[in-house]
C-alpha positions as CSV (number, residue, x, y, z in Angstrom):
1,X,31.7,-21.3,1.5
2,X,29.9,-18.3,0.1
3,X,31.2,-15.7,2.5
4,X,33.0,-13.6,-0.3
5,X,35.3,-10.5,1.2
6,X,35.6,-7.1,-0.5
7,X,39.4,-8.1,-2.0
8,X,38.2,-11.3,-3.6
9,X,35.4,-8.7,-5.6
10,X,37.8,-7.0,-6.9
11,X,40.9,-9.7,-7.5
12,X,39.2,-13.2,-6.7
13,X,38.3,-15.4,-10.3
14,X,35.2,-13.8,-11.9
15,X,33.1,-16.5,-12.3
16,X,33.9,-18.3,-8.7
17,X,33.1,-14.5,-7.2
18,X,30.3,-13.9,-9.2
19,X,28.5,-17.3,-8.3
20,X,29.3,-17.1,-4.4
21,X,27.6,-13.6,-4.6
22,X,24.6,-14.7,-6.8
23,X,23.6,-18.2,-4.7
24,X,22.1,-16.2,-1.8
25,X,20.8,-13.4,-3.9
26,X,18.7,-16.5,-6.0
27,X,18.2,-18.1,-2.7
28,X,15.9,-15.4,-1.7
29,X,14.7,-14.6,-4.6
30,X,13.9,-18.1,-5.1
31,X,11.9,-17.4,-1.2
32,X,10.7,-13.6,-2.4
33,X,8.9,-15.6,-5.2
34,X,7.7,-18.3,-3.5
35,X,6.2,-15.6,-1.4
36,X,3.9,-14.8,-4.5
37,X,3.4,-18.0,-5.4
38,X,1.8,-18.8,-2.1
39,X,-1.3,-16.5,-3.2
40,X,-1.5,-18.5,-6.0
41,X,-1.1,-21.5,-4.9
42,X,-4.0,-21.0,-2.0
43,X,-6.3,-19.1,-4.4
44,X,-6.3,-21.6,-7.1
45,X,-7.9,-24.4,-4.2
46,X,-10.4,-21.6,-4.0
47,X,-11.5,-21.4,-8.0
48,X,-10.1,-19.7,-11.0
49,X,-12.4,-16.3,-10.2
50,X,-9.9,-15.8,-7.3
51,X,-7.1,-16.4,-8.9
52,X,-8.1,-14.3,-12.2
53,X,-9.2,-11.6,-9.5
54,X,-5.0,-11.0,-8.1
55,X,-4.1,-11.6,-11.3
56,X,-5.5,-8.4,-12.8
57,X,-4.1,-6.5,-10.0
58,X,-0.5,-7.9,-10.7
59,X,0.4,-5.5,-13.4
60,X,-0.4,-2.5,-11.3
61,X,1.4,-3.8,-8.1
62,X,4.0,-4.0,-10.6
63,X,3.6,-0.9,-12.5
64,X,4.0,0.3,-8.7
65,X,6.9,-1.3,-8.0
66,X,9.0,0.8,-11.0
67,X,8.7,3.8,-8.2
68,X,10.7,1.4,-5.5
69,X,13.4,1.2,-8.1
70,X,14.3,4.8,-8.4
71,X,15.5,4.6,-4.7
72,X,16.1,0.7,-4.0
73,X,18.3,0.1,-6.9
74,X,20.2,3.7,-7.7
75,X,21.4,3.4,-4.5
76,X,22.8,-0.2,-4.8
77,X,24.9,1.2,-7.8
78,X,26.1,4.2,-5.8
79,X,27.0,2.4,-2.4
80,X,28.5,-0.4,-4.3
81,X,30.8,2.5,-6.0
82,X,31.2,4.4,-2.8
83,X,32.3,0.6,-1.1
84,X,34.7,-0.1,-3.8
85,X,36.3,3.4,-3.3
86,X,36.6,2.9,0.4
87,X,33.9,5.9,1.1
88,X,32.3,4.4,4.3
89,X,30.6,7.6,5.4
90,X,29.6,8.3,1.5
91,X,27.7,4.5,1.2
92,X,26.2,5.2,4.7
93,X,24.8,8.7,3.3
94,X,23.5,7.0,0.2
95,X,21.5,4.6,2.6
96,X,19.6,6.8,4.7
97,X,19.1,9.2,1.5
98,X,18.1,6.6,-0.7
99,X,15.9,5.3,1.7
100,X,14.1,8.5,1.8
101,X,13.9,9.1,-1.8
102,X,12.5,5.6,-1.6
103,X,9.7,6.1,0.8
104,X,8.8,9.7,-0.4
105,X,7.8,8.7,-4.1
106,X,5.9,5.2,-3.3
107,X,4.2,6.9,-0.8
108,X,3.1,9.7,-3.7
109,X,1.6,7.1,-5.5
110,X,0.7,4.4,-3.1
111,X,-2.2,6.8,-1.5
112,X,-4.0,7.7,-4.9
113,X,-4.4,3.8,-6.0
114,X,-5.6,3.0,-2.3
115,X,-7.8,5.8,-2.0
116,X,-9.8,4.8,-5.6
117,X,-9.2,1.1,-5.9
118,X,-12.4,0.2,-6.8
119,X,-11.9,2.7,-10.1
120,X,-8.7,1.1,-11.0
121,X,-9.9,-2.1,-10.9
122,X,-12.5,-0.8,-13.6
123,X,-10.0,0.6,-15.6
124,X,-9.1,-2.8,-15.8
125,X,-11.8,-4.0,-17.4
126,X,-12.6,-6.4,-14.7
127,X,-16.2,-8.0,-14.5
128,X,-18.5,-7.5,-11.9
129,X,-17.5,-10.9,-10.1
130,X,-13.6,-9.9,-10.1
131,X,-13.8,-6.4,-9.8
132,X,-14.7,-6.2,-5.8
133,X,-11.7,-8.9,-5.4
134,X,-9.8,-7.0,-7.5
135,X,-10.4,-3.9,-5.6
136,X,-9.5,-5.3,-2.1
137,X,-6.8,-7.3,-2.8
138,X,-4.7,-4.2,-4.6
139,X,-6.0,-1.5,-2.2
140,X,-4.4,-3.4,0.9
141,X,-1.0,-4.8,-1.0
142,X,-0.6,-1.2,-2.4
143,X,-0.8,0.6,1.4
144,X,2.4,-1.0,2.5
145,X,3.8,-0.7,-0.6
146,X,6.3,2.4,1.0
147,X,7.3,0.1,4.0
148,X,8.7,-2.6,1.2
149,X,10.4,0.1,-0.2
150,X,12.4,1.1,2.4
151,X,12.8,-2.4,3.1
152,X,14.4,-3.3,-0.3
153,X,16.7,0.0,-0.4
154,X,18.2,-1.3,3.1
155,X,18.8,-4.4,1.5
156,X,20.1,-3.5,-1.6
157,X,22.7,-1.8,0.7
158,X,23.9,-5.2,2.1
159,X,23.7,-6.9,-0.9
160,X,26.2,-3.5,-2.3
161,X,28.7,-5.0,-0.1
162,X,29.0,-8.3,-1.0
163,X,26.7,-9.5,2.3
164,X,23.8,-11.3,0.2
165,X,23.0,-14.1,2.5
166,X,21.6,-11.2,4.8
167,X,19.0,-10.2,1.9
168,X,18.5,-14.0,2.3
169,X,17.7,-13.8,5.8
170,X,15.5,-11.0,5.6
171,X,13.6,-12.6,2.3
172,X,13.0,-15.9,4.3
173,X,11.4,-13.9,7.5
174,X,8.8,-12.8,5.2
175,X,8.1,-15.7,3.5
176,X,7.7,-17.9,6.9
177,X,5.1,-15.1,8.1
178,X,3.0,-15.6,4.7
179,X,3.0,-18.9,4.6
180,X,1.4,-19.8,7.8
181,X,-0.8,-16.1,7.4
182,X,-2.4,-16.8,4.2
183,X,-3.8,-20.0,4.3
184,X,-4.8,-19.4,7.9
185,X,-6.9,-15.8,6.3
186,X,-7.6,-17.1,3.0
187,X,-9.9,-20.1,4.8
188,X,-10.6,-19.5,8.4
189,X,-8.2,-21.0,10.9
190,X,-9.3,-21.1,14.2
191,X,-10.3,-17.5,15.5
192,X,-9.7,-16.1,11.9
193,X,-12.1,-15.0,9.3
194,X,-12.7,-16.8,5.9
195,X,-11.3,-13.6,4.5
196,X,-10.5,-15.0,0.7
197,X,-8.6,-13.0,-1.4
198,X,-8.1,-10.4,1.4
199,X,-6.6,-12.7,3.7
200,X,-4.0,-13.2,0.4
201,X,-3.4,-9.8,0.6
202,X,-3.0,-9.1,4.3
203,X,-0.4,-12.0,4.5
204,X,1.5,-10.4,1.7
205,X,1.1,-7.2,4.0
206,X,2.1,-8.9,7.0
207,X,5.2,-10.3,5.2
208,X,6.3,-6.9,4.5
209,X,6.1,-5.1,7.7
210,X,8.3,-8.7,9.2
211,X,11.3,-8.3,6.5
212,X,11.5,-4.8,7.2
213,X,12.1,-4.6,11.1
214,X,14.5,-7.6,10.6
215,X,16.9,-6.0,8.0
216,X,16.4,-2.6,10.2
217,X,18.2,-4.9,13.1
218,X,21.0,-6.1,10.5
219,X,21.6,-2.3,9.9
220,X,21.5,-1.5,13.4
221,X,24.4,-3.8,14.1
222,X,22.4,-6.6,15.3
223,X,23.9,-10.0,14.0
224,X,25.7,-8.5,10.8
225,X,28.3,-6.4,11.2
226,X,28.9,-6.0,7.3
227,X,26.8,-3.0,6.6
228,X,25.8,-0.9,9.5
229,X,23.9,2.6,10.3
230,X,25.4,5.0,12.3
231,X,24.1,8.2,13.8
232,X,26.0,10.7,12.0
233,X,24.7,8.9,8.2
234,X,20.7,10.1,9.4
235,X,20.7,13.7,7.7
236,X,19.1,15.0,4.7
237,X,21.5,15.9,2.2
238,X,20.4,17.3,-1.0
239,X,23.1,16.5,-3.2
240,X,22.7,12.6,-2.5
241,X,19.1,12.8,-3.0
242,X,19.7,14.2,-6.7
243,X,22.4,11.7,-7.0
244,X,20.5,8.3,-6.2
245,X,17.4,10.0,-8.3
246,X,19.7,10.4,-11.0
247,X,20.8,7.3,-11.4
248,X,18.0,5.7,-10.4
249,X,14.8,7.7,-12.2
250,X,16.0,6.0,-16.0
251,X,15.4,2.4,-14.0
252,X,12.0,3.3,-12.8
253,X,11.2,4.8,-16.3
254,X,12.4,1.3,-17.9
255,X,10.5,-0.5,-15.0
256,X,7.4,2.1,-16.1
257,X,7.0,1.5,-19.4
258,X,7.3,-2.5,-19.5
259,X,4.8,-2.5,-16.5
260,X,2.3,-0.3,-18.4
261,X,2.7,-2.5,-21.8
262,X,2.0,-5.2,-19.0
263,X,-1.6,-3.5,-17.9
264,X,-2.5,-3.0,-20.9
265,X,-1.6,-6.6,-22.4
266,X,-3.6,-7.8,-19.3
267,X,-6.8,-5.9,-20.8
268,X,-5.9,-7.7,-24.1
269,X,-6.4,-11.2,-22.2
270,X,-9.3,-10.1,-20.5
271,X,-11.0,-9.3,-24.1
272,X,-9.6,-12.3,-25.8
273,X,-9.5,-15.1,-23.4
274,X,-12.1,-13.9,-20.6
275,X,-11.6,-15.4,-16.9
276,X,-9.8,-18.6,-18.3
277,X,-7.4,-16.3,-20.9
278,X,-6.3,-14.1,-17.6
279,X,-6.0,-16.8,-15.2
280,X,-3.4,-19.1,-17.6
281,X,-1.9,-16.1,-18.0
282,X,-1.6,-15.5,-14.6
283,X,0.0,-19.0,-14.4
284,X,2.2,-18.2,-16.6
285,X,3.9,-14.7,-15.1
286,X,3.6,-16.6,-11.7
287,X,6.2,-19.8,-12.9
288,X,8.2,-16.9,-15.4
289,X,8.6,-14.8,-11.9
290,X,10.1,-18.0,-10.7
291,X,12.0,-18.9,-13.8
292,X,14.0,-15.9,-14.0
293,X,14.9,-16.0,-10.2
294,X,18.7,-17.0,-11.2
295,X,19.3,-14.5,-13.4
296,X,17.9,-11.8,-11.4
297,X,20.3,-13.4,-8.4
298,X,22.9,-12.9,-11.2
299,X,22.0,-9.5,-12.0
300,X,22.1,-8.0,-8.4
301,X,25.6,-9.4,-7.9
302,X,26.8,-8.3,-11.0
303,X,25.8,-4.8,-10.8
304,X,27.4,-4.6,-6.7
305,X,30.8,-5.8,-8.6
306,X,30.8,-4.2,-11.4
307,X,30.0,-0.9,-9.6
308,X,32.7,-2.1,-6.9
309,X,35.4,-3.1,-9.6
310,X,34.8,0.7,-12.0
311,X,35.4,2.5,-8.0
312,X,38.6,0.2,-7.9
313,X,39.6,1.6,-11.2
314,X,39.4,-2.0,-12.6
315,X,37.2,-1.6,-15.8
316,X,38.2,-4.5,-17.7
317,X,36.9,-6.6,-14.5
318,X,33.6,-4.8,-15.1
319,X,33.6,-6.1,-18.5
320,X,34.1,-9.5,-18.1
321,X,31.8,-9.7,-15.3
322,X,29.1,-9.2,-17.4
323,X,30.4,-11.1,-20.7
324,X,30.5,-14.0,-18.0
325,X,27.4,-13.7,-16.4
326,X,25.5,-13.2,-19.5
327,X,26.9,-16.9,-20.5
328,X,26.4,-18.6,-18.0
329,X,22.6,-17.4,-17.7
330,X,22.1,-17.9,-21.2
331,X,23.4,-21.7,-20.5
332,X,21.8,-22.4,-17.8
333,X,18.0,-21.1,-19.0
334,X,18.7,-23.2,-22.1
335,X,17.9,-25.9,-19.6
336,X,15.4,-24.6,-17.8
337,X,13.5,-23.5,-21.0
338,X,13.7,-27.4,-21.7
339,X,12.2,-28.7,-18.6
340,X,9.6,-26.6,-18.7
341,X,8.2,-27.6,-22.3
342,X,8.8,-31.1,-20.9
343,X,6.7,-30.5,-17.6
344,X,4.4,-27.5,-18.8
345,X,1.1,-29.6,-17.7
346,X,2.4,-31.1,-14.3
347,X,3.0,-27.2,-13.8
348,X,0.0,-25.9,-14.4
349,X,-1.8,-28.9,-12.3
350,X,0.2,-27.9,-9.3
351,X,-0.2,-24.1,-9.0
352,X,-4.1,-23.8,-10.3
353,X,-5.3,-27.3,-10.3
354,X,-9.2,-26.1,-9.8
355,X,-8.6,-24.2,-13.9
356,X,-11.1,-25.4,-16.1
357,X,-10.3,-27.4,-19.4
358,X,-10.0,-24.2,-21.4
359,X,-8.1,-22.6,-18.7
360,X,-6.2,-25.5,-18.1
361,X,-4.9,-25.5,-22.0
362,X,-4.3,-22.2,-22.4
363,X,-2.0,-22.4,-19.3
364,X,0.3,-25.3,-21.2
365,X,0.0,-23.5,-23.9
366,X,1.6,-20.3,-22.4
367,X,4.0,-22.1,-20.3
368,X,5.5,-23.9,-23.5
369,X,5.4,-20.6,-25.1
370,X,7.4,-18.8,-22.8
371,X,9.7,-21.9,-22.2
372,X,11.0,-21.4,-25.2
373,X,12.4,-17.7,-24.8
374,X,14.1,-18.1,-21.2
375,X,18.0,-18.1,-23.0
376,X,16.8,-14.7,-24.1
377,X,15.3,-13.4,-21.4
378,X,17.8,-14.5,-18.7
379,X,20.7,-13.4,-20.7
380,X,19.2,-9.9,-21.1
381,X,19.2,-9.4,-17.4
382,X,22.9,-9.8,-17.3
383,X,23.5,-7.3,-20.3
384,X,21.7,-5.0,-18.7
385,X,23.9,-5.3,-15.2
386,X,26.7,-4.0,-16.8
387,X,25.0,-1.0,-18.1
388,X,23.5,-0.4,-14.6
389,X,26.7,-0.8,-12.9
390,X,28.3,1.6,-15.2
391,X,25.7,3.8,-14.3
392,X,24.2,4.1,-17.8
393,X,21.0,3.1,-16.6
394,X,19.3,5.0,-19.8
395,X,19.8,2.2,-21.8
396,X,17.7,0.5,-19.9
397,X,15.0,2.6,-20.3
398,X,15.3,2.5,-23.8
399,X,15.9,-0.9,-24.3
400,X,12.6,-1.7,-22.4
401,X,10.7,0.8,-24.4
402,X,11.4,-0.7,-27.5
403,X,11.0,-4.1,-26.4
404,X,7.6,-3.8,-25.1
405,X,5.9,-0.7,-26.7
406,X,7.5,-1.7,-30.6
407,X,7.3,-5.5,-30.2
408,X,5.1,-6.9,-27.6
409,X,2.2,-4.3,-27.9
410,X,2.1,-4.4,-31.6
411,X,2.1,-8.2,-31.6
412,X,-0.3,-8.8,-29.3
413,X,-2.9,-6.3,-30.3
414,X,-3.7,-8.9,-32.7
415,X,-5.2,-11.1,-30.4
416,X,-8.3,-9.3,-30.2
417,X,-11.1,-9.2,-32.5
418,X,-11.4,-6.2,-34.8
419,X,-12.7,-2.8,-33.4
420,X,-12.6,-4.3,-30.2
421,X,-12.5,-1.9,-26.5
422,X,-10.2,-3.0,-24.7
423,X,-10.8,-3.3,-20.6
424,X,-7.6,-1.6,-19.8
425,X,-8.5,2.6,-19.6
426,X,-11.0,1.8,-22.4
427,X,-8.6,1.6,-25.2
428,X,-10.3,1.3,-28.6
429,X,-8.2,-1.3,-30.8
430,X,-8.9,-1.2,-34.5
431,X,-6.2,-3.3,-35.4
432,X,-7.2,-6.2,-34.1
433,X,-7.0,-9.7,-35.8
434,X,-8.9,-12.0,-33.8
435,X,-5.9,-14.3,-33.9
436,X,-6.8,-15.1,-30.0
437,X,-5.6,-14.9,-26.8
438,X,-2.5,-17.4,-27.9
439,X,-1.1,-14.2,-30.1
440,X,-0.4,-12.4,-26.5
441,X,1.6,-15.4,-25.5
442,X,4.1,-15.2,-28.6
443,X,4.3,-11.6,-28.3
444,X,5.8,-12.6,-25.1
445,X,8.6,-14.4,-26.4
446,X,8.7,-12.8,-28.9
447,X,9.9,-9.5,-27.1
448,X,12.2,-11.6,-24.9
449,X,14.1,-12.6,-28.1
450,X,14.6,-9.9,-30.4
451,X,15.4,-7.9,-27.3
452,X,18.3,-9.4,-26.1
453,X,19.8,-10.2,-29.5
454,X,19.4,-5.7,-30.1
455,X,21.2,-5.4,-26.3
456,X,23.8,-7.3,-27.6
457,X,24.7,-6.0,-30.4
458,X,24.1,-2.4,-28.5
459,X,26.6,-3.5,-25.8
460,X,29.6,-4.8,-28.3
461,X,28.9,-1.6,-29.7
462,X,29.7,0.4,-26.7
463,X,32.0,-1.5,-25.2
464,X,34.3,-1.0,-27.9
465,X,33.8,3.0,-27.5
466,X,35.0,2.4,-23.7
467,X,31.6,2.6,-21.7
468,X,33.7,0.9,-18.7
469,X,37.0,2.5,-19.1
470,X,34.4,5.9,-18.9
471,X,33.0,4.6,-16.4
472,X,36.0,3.9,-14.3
473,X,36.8,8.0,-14.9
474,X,33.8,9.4,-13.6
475,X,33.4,7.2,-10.3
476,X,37.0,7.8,-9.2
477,X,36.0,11.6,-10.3
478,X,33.2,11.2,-7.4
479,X,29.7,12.8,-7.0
480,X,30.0,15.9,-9.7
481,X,29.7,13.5,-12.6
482,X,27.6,11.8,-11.5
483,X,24.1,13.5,-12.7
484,X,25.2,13.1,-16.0
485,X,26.4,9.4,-16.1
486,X,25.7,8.7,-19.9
487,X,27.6,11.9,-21.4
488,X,31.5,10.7,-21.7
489,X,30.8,7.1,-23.5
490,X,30.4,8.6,-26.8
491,X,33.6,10.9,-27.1
């Protein structure tokens, strides 16, 4: 039932297509969160020092992650392109390219934040209880950050081609292998240490290393036969390498700059709510990660057709592909905002249930908070597949810069008390308005809101002044164009 072949991308209804895609690709996204959430879920039987402790490293792993972007997700769009123009050997050169771009930059980075962990854990602003934690758990989920991006570019290739139940497969592997490593490492199973928040981290690892060898054997030919790896695809080639970094560098930038609004609004949490402030938050990006599993799933499909449909010469497609997605996501986190203002507490007594009572409210508070701008934040993802997929990736960057560094920053500055030093690299805020930890949480949403509502307006904007029609032009006029993706839309 959600098999979908490469005609029906290209000629099957919109909607009906776009769903069959999507329902894997939130399937195991629903499995690559759960993944997380099994730290959490572990840690918070252990005390709320634990789980404060990985949630300070979170924005960092995830100020990481932007690098795995550059490779993992430009070369989506440009396989998905190459696929929908019928370029087999082109897609397979992406691949292996991609996949080297991919390991080459996490690696750059990966090895610094390993090598001093204990000083970026300082930089943090973490106590003397978390920092150690804090230290061990992002030094040994950083180290295999490079094999997860390898991992995810390989992926991104099946999921290019309409295959997303074999992302699925791959995302479940991992999962299983956490599950039954953390709690056994976190506590002491048997022959295994009480290892704490280490053992959270060396299941994560352990995850990692198991998804990729089993989406290696997919691309070998080994039970899929969708998306394979031949001999001939496993050269260098320069010209690919500047292509997937040229569509892909804007995404890590936009990844970048919300990640490092994200450090530094963790140093603001630290200051203002102290070990209870940072663990409710943590609650709270833990269930949001969840939350906005759908419309990720939504955005990964969308951006493999719309790539697929502008190499097809089908631009109007493109369009609609997005106007649809973005309504039904917008719809559907209505609902899901709801449910979660309903349920906030039962929430936050599942996942942490060792918080104290000021931890405890500030995590209901947070989760109603943030409940209330899911419509906006779903719907953005969406928006911004159809600028990805027409390769105008830019926006993205921009978009995110003025969502987080003009609106969330700004807002939640004012949760600290005046002429306060931040944690996070030892900011000095002046600013500050001692409105308390809760200000952080509503510069959250609202971020979440007024972006999406200036991406809208942005994309009615360019859609009128042909950004697919553009885009349509410079795939079928292959890989020339293509270092220069944004330049035609505004003739």
């Amino acid at each position: 039932m959600l098999d979908v072949d490469r005609e029906a991308i290209t000629d099957g209804p919109v909607g009906r297509v776009l769903l069959a895609l999507a329902a894997p690709l939130v399937a195991q996204n629903v499995v690559y969160v759960a993944n997380a959430l099994v730290d959490t879920f572990w840690l918070g039987r252990v005390g709320e020092d634990a789980v404060a402790a990985v949630g300070l490293s979170l924005p960092v792993q995830s100020l990481l992650g932007a690098t795995v972007v550059i490779g993992a997700v430009g070369t989506q769009i440009l396989v998905s392109q190459r696929a929908g123009d019928g370029d087999e050997a082109g897609a397979r050169r992406v691949a292996v390219n991609g996949a080297l771009v991919a390991l080459a930059v996490t690696a750059a980075v990966a090895l610094p934040v390993v090598a001093y962990a204990d000083e970026v854990a300082a930089l943090l602003g973490a106590d003397p209880a978390l920092a150690g934690a804090t230290a061990t758990y992002l030094a040994i989920v950083t180290a295999v950050l490079p094999v997860g991006a390898v991992g995810d570019t390989v992926e991104n290739c099946f999921t290019a081609y309409g295959d997303t139940r074999a992302v699925f497969h791959v995302t479940l592997v991992g999962v299983l292998v956490n599950a039954v490593a953390a709690p056994v490492l976190i506590f002491g199973v048997g022959p295994a240490p009480e290892l704490g928040v280490a053992g959270a981290a060396l299941g994560t690892a352990l995850a990692g290393v198991a998804g990729l060898l089993w989406v290696l054997g997919y691309a070998a030919g080994i039970g899929r036969d969708t998306f394979r790896l031949t001999r001939d695809a496993f050269a260098l080639d320069a010209a690919t390498v500047r292509e997937v970094v040229a569509v892909g560098l804007p995404l890590g930038g936009q990844r970048g700059v919300s990640e490092l609004v994200r450090v530094l609004v963790v140093g603001l949490v630290a200051v203002a709510g102290g070990a209870a402030g940072v663990a409710a938050y943590t609650v709270g990006a833990r269930v949001a990660t969840l939350a906005v599993v759908p419309a990720l799933g939504m955005q990964q499909a969308a951006q493999s057709m719309i790539g697929q449909n502008l190499g097809a010469a089908a631009p109007e497609r493109a369009r609609r592909t997005t106007t649809v997605g973005t309504g039904m996501v917008v719809a559907g986190f209505l609902a899901l905002g709801a449910l979660q203002l309903l349920f906030a507490g039962e929430i936050a007594d599942l996942l942490a249930p060792d918080l104290t009572a000021t931890g405890r409210d500030l995590a209901v508070t947070y989760l109603r908070i943030l409940g209330a701008s899911y419509w906006a934040l779903g719907g953005t993802y969406t928006l911004l597949a159809g600028f990805n997929g027409a390769s105008r990736t830019r926006t993205s960057f921009v978009a995110d810069l003025v969502k987080y560094w003009a609106v969330r920053l700004p807002i939640a500055v004012a949760a600290v008390p005046v002429a306060t030093t931040v944690g996070a690299f030892g900011v000095t805020v002046t600013p500050g308005l001692g409105w308390g930890v809760e200000a952080v949480f509503w510069a959250v949403a609202a971020s979440n809101v007024l972006g999406f509502l200036g991406l809208s307006a942005y994309f009615l904007y360019t859609t009128r002044r042909g950004m697919f029609a553009n885009a349509a032009e410079r795939a079928a006029g292959g890989e020339a164009d293509a270092t220069a993706p944004e330049a035609a839309d505004d003739d």
